[in-house]
N, C-alpha and C positions, 0 to 999 in steps of 0.2 A: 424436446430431444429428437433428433432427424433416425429416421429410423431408417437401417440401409441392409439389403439384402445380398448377400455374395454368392453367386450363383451360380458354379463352375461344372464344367467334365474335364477328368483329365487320367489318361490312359497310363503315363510311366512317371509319375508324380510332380511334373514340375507345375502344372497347372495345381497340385494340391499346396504347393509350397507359394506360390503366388497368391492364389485365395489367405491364405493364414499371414501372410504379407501387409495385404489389402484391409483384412478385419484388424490387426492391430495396429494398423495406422489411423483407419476410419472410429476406433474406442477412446486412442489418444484424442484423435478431433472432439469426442464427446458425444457420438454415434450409439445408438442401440445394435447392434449388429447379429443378423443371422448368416452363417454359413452354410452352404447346402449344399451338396455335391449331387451329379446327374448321375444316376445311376448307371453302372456297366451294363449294355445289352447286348455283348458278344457273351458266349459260352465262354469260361475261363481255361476250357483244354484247349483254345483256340488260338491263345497266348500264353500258355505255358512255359513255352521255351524263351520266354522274355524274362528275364529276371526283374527288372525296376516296374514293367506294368503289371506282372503278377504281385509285385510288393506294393505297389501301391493299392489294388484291387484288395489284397485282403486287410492295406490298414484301414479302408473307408466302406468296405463294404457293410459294413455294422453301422455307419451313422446314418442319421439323419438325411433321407432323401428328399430332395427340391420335389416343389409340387406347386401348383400357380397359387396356391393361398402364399406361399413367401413373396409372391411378387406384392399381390395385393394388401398384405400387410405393411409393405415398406413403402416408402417414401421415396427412396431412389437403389436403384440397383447395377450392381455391376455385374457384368457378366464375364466368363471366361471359357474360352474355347481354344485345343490347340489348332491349327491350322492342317486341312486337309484338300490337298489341291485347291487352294484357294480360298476356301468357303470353311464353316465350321465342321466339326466333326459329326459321323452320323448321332451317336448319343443326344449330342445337343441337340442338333435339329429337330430328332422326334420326340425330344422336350415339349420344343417351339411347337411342335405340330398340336400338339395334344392342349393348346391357349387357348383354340378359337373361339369355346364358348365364353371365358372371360373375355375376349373382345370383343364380341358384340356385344355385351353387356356394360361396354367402354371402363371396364377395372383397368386395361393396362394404362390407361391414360394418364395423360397429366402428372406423369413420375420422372424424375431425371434420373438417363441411363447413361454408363460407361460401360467399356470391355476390355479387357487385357487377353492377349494370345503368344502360341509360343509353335515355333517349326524348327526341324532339324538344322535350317540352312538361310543363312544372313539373305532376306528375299525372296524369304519361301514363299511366300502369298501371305505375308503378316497384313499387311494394310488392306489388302484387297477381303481378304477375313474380316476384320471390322468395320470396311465398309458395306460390304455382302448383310452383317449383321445389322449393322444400324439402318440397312432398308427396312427389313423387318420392324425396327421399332419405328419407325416413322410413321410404317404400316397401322401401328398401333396407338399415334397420336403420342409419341413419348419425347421428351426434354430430352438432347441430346447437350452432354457434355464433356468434349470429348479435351485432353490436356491443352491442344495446342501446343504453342509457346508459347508459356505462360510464366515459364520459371526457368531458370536457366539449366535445368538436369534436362530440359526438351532438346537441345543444343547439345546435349552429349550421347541421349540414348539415340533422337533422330524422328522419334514417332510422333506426330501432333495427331493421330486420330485414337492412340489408346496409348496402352504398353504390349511390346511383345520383345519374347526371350528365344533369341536363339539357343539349341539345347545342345547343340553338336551330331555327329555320326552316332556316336554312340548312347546318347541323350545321357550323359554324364558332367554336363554344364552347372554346375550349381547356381544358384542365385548371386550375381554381381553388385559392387556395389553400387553401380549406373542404376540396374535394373530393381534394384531397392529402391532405390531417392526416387523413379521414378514411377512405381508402385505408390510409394509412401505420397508421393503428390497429387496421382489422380484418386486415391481415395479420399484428401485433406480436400481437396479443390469441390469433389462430388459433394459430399456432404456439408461445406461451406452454401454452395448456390443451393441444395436441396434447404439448409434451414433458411435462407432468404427467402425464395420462395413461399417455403410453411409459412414464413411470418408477415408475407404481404398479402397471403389470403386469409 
């Protein structure tokens, strides 16, 4: 059984809603599946006056926080970052920061990664975000695999390097059915080539 890691931050929930997306798509494939969410490292009187990130802040603050043993546990992971000029958000990043001793110890290795992202504005810096991201894991010797055009929902949502959700002005976009099917494919497709892999080593 392909063991897959969901490994998100996300400020006004929709990266929370993507991750839960992801994991039961990747259960139906037949996945062991952990979800982890990056911990907030803003003060919460900082965002107060935000209603959907304060509400997301306190439904996840109580679970389960990512730490690099979920990487090294799984098989292949997906990541999730909303888009912040371009590149990932600080949260993740000083995730990312806090790896180095598991890479030189070559853990992040030899895992196949995916990412899904999300910005206010059709063109926010989605692609450029998950290409930003997948330096890093190259950095790390990781299996990248990313949707492509692989299935025809890639032809509707637009993205061959991940998934990303436009949220709107007022980040009140719910989840689409484009951005479902294409959710639901990059976690089937991830955990498809992660168990070929397991089983040709």
């Amino acid at each position: 059984m392909t063991k897959l890691s969901v490994i998100y931050y996300s400020a006004t929930g929709h990266g929370t809603a993507m991750a839960d997306r992801v994991s039961k798509a990747a259960q139906s494939a037949g996945a062991d599946v952990r979800v982890r969410h990056i911990a907030e490292t803003r003060d919460p009187a900082t965002f107060a006056g935000n209603p959907a990130w304060s509400a997301n802040y306190e439904a996840t603050k109580d679970l389960p926080a990512a730490t690099g043993d979920d990487i090294v546990w799984a098989d292949a992971v997906i990541f999730g970052s909303p888009t912040r000029f371009g590149s990932t958000a600080s949260p993740f990043q000083t995730f990312v920061d806090t790896l180095g001793g598991l890479w030189m110890q070559g853990q992040l290795a030899n895992k196949v990664y995916a990412a899904f992202t999300s910005s206010q504005t059709l063109h926010g810096g989605q692609e450029t975000t998950l290409t930003s991201l997948y330096t890093s894991l190259m950095h790390w010797g990781g299996i990248l695999v990313p949707p492509g055009y692989t299935d025809p929902v890639k032809f509707a949502d637009g993205n061959p390097y991940g998934v990303s959700k436009v949220t709107g002005p007022d980040n009140q976009n719910p989840l689409d059915d484009t951005t479902t099917a294409a959710l639901d494919h990059l976690a089937t497709r991830v955990v498809a080539v992660a168990g070929k892999l397991a089983g040709a080593s």
